[in-house]
Structures are given as structure tokens and as C-alpha cells.
C-alpha positions in Angstrom: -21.5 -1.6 -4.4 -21.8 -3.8 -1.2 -20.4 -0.1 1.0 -18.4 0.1 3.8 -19.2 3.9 5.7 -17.1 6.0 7.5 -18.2 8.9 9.1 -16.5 12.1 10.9 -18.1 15.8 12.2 -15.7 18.2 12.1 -16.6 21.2 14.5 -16.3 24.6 13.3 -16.0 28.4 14.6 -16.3 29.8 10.3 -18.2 27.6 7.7 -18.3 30.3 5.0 -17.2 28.9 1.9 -16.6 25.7 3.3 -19.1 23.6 0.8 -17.9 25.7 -2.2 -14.1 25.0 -1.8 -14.8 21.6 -0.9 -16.4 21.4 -4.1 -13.9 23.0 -6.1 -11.1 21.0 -4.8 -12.8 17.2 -5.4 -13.5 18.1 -8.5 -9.9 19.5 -9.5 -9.2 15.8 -7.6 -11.1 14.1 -10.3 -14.0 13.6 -8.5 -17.7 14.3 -10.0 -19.7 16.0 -7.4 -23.7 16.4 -7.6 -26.6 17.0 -4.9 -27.3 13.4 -2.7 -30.4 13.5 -0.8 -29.5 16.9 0.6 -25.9 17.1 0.6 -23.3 16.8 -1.9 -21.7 13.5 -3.0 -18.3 13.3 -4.7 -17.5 10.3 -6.4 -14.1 9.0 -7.1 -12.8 6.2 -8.3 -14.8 3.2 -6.4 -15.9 5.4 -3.1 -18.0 8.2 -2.4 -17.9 10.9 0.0 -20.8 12.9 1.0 -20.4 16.1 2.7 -22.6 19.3 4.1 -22.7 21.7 6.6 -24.9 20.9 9.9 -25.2 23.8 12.3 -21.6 24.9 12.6 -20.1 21.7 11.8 -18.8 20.1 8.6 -20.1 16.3 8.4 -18.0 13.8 5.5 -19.8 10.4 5.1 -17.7 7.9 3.2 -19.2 5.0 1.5 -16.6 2.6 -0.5 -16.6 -1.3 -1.5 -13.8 -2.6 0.1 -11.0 -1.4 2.7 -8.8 -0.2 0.7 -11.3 2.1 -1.1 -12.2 3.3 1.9 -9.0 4.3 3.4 -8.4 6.0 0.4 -11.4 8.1 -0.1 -10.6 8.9 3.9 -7.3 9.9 3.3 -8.8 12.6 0.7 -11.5 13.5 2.4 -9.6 14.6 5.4 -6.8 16.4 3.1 -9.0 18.4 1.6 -11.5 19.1 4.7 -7.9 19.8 6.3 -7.3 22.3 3.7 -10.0 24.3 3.1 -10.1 24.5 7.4 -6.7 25.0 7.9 -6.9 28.6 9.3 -9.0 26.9 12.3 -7.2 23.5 12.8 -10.2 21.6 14.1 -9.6 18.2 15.1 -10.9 14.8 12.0 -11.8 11.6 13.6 -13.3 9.1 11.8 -15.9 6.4 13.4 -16.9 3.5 11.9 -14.6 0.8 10.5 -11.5 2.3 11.9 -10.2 -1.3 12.8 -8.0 -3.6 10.4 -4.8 -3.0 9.0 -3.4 -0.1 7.3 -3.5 0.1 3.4 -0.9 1.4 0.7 -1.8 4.6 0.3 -3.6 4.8 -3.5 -0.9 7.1 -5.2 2.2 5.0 -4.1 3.6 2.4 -6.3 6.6 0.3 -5.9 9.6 0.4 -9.0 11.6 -1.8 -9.1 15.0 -0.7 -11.6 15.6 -2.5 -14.8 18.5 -0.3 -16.6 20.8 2.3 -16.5 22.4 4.3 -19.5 24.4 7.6 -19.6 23.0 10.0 -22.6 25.4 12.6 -21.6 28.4 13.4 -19.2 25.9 14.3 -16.9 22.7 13.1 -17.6 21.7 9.4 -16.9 18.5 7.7 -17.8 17.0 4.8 -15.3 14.1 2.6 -16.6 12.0 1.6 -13.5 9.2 -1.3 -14.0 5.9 -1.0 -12.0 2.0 -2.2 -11.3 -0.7 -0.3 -12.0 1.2 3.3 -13.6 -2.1 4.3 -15.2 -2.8 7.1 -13.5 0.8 8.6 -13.7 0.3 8.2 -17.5 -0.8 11.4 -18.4 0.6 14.9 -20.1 -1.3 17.1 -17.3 1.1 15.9 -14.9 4.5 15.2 -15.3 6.4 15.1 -12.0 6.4 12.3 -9.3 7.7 12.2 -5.7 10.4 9.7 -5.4 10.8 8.2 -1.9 14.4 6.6 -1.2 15.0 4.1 1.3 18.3 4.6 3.5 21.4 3.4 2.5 22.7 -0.1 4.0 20.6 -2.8 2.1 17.9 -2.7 4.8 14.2 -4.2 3.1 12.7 -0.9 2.2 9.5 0.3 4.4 7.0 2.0 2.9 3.9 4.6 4.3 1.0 3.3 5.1 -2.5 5.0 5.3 -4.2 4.7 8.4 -8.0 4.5 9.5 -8.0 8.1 10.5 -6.7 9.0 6.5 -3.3 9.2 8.0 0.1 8.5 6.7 1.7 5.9 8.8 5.5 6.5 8.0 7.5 3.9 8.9 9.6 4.0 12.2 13.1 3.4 12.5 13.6 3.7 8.0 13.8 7.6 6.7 12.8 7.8 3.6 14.5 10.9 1.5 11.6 12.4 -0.5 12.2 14.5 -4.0 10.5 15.3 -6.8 11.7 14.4 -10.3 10.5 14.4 -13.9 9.2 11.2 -15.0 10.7 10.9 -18.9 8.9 8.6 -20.8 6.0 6.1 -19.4 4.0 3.0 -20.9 1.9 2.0 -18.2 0.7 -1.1 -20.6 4.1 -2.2 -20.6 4.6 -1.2 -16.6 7.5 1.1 -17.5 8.9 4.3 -16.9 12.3 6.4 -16.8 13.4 9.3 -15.1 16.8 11.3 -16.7 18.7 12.2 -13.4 21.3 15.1 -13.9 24.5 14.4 -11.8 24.9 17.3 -9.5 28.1 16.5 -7.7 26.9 18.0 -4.8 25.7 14.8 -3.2 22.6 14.6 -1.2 20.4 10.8 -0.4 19.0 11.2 -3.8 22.4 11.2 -5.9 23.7 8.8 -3.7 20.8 6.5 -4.4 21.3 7.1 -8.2 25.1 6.4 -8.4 25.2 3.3 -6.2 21.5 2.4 -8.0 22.0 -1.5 -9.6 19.1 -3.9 -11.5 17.0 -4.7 -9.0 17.3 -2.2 -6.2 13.6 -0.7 -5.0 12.3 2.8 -4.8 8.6 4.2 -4.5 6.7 6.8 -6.3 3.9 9.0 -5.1 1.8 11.4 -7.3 1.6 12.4 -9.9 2.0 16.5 -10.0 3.2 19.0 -11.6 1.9 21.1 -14.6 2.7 20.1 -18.5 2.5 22.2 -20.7 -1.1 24.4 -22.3 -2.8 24.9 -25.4 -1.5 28.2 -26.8 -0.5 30.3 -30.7 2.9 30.5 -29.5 5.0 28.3 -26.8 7.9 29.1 -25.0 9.8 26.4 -23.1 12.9 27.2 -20.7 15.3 25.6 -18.2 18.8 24.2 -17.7 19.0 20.7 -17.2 17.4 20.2 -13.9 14.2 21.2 -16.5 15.8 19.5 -19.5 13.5 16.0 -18.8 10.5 17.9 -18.8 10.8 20.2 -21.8 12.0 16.6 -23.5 8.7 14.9 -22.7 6.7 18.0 -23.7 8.8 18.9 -27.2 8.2 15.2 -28.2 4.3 15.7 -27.4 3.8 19.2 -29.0 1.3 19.0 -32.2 2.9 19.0 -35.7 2.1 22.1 -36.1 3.2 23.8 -32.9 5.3 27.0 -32.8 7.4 28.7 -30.1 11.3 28.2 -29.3 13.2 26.4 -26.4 16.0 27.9 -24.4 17.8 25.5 -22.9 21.5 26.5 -20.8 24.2 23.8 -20.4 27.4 23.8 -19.4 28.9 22.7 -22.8 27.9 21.3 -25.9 28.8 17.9 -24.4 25.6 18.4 -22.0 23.3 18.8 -25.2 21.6 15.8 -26.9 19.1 15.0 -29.5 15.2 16.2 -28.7 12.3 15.5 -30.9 10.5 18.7 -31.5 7.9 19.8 -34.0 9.6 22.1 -36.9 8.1 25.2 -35.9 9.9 24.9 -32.6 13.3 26.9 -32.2 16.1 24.9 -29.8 18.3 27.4 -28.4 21.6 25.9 -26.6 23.1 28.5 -24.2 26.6 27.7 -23.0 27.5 28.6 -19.8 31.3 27.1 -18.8 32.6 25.5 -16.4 31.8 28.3 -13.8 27.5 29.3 -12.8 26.7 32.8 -12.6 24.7 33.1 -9.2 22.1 35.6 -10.6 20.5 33.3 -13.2 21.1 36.2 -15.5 22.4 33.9 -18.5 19.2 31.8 -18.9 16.7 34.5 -18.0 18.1 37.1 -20.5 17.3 35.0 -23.6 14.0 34.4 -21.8 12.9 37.7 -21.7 14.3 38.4 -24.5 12.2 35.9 -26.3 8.7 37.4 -25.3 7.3 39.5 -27.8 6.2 42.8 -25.8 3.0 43.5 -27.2 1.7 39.8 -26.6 -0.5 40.0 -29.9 -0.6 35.9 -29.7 -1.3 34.1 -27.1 1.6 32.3 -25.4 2.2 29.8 -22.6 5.5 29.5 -20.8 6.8 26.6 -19.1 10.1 26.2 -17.4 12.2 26.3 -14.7 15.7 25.9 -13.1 17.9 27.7 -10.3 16.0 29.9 -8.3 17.4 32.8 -9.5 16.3 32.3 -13.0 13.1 31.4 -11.7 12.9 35.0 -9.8 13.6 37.1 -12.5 11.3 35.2 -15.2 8.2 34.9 -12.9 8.5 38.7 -11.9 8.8 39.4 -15.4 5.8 37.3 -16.4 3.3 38.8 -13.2 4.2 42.7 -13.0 5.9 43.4 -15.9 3.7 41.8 -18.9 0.8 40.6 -16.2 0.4 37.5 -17.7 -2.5 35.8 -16.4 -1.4 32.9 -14.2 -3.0 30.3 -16.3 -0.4 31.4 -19.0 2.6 30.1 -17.1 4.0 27.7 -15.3 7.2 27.8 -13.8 9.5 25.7 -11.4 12.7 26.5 -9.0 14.5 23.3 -9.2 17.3 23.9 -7.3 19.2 27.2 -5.3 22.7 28.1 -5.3 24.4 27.2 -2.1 22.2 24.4 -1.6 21.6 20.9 -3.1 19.5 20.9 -6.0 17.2 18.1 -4.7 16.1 20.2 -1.9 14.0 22.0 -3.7 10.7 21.0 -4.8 7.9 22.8 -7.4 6.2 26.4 -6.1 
């Protein structure tokens, strides 16, 4: 690799732990780090980034082939070194090849919209083309953050990544950022859909969706988000802020899977077909016209659901109002003290406020 370097020292008052958690969070980026010549090297993708502690400062070199590689592996590096010091704030420059022009930032691609169908009242599915979707084609993760340009027809601005691993947003262009569910992708193809559910409640989000023609631009960052686990027995929740998700994951379950899926609409009208292994219970709950606030509809059948003496192993995965979200997750932590790696769970939206301000906990 003909490598471009980058260095920083980042001083420190604590460096306790410091190596270890940088270690732990590479590797949970993808990265494989191993001992280099005294320190430890992460590499990922085509850079590398060597880090160790030198007195009572934390020194990152990064090595990468070409520019964009390099603003890239910089970017990371000073996340996670941001990270694991965030309780001390120190200040990250980087010397060495800090002139040029700013680069894409590695996890944004651009979509471009190819269709639109409704599948229910409610729902709507958009298919999106794109370059490079490989590393958003995955099961691990199923969620992406969408960022909308502003309304108007004005060229769409995108972030930039600077030579300090910044992200240059652009000035003058707001972008609205939320996360959504991707559906279905086939990165060979360079497609992917998202199913939007039609709040009502408006936000820049909805209004992007319901004015949305062929042709018109958004980007994607990511990907994030938990799928779901290996388990005995599965138990998949949500309304229909969730309903993409436990779609993709139903439709990925083995053959042989078991478990059941409790999934609240507003009215049969709101329910539609979902590939699902046989051993797989779908449970419509209807709940009118009219939301209860206390998410007591869907998180009733939940509970009820669990077995209580937990016998087989389970895995939960779900979501929806915040509410809902509450009640399950205490249930899951104090009540049947689930280990964490035996749920994951999502508050999509709260009542009294627009469902895409919310992101994933």
C-alpha cells in the first residue's frame, strides 16, 4: 500500500482503560486489531490506525492508500478516541496531510428514487437505487439514517468529512435526519426500499415522502440498528412504525424457527401479507380509530407472551411508542432479568410528538 500518514497526540489527565476500550470498540467497528511494533494496529478496510499510550497521552497514527481512505480511518479514529475520552474532552488535531479537499464521508451514499406503491392505507413502499450498498446489506443491521434535503427544489448538499475527521455540514441547506427501516436490499442490483407509515402528523420527513417523485435525491448514512439473534424461541413485537423490521426479519427466520409476532394496527385494513416460517404465530391486535396513551394494548399481549419460567431460551425484538417500549423493557430488566443480549428493543415514536423525532435507545 503506497501510505499516506496522519498523526495526532491526544493529551490526557486519566489513561486507564484507554487502550482496552479502544480495542474493544475497533473491533466491534469491524476492524482486526493485533500488536505493531509496540503498539496496537487496527486495520480496516484499506487503512490502518495504530494507537498506544505515551506518558499520559494517547498517540493514533493513520497510514491509508489514498485520501479518501485516510479521511475515513481519521474520521473513526477520532470518534472512537472521542468516545472512550469523552469524560475529559481533550482537544484531536491531526498533522500531516491535512490539506486537499474534503471527502464523502465512507457511510453516506446517495439514492436516487425509482418507485412508489401503497401496500396499505397507510403504509407506502419507495424503491431507492444506489452505488456501492454492500455494506448496508446485511441482517446484523437493519436501520439507516436518512438525511433530507429542504424543501424548494434546491441541488441537495451533502456532509463532507474534513482533514481533522470532521463532518463538514453544509451551510445555508438543513438537512432533516431520521432513522428508518431499510425493507428489502440487493446491493448487486443497487437497490433498496424503505415501507414509510403515514403519520399524519407531518414533520420534514413525511413531507419529503408525500411530495417524493422518480427521480428526487436523498442520502443514507449507516447502517445501525440490531436484527434479530439466534435463540429456541423468538418473540417479535411492534405496531407499524416496527412493522418493516419484523417484515425483513420474519422473511429471514430459518425454516424451522419458532416464536409468535404481535403486531397492533389500527384495523385489519393496516394488515398485509408477511412471509414467516410455520412455527411462527402472527398476532394482529386491533386498536381503532382512537390510541391508548399508555401503550397498554400492545404490551399486554407482550408480556403475556413470555413464558415465566424462561425454560428456553428466547430473544425479543421490537418496538413502537414509547410507552409500549417502557413497560416491555422494564418487564424484560427487573422483572424476568433478561440478560441484555437477549433483547433488543426500540421507541419509535412518543405520543404528543412526531413519530420521526425519535430515534433507536
Amino acid at each position: 500500500m503506497a501510505e499516506l500518514r496522519s498523526r495526532t497526540r491526544i493529551s490526557l489527565s486519566e489513561t486507564e482503560g484507554v487502550i482496552e476500550e479502544l480495542t474493544t470498540l475497533f473491533t466491534g467497528h469491524h476492524a482486526v486489531v493485533e500488536p505493531h511494533d509496540g503498539a496496537h494496529r487496527a486495520r480496516i478496510d484499506d487503512a490502518a490506525i495504530d494507537f498506544e499510550l505515551e506518558g499520559t497521552a494517547l498517540s493514533m497514527v493513520v497510514e491509508a492508500a489514498d485520501p479518501v481512505a485516510l479521511n475515513a480511518a481519521r474520521h473513526l479514529a477520532t470518534s472512537m478516541a472521542a468516545f472512550v475520552t469523552r469524560a475529559q474532552a481533550p482537544a484531536i488535531a491531526w498533522e500531516g496531510m491535512t490539506e486537499g479537499a474534503a471527502t464523502r464521508p465512507p457511510d453516506l451514499r446517495i439514492l436516487r428514487l425509482l418507485s412508489h406503491e401503497n401496500l396499505t392505507p397507510r403504509m407506502r413502499r419507495f424503491v431507492f437505487t444506489g452505488e456501492d450498498l454492500n455494506r448496508f446489506d446485511t441482517p446484523l443491521h437493519l436501520h439507516a439514517r436518512l438525511l433530507f434535503p429542504p424543501p424548494g427544489g434546491v441541488d441537495p448538499q451533502w456532509p463532507l468529512l474534513g482533514a481533522q475527521g470532521e463532518v463538514i455540514w453544509p451551510r445555508g441547506h438543513a438537512l432533516a435526519q431520521r432513522l428508518f427501516t431499510i425493507r428489502w436490499i440487493d446491493a448487486a442490483r443497487e437497490r433498496l426500499a424503505f415501507d414509510v407509515f403515514q403519520h399524519g402528523q407531518g414533520g420534514p420527513a413525511e413531507a419529503w415522502f408525500h411530495a417524493a417523485r422518480p427521480g428526487d435525491q436523498l442520502a443514507m448514512v449507516g447502517p445501525g440498528g440490531h436484527g434479530m439473534r439466534s435463540a429456541k424461541s423468538h418473540l417479535l413485537f411492534g405496531d407499524e412504525t416496527c412493522l418493516p423490521g419484523m417484515a425483513r426479519i420474519l422473511e429471514a427466520l430459518p425454516a424451522d424457527a419458532q416464536g409468535v409476532a404481535i403486531i397492533e394496527v389500527r384495523d385489519a385494513a393496516d394488515q398485509m401479507p408477511l412471509a414467516h416460517p410455520s412455527g411462527i404465530l402472527l398476532r394482529w391486535l386491533h386498536r381503532g380509530s382512537v390510541r391508548a396513551p399508555s401503550g397498554r394494548l400492545l404490551a399486554d399481549a407482550v408480556l403475556a407472551a413470555i413464558p415465566p419460567d424462561l425454560s428456553t431460551s428466547i430473544f425479543v425484538w421490537g418496538g413502537g411508542d414509547a410507552a409500549t417500549y417502557l413497560l416491555v423493557r422494564r418487564h424484560l430488566r427487573e422483572t424476568l432479568r433478561l440478560p441484555k443480549d437477549a433483547y433488543v428493543l426500540y421507541p419509535y415514536w412518543k405520543a404528543g410528538r412526531r413519530g420521526d423525532q425519535l430515534g433507536e435507545e
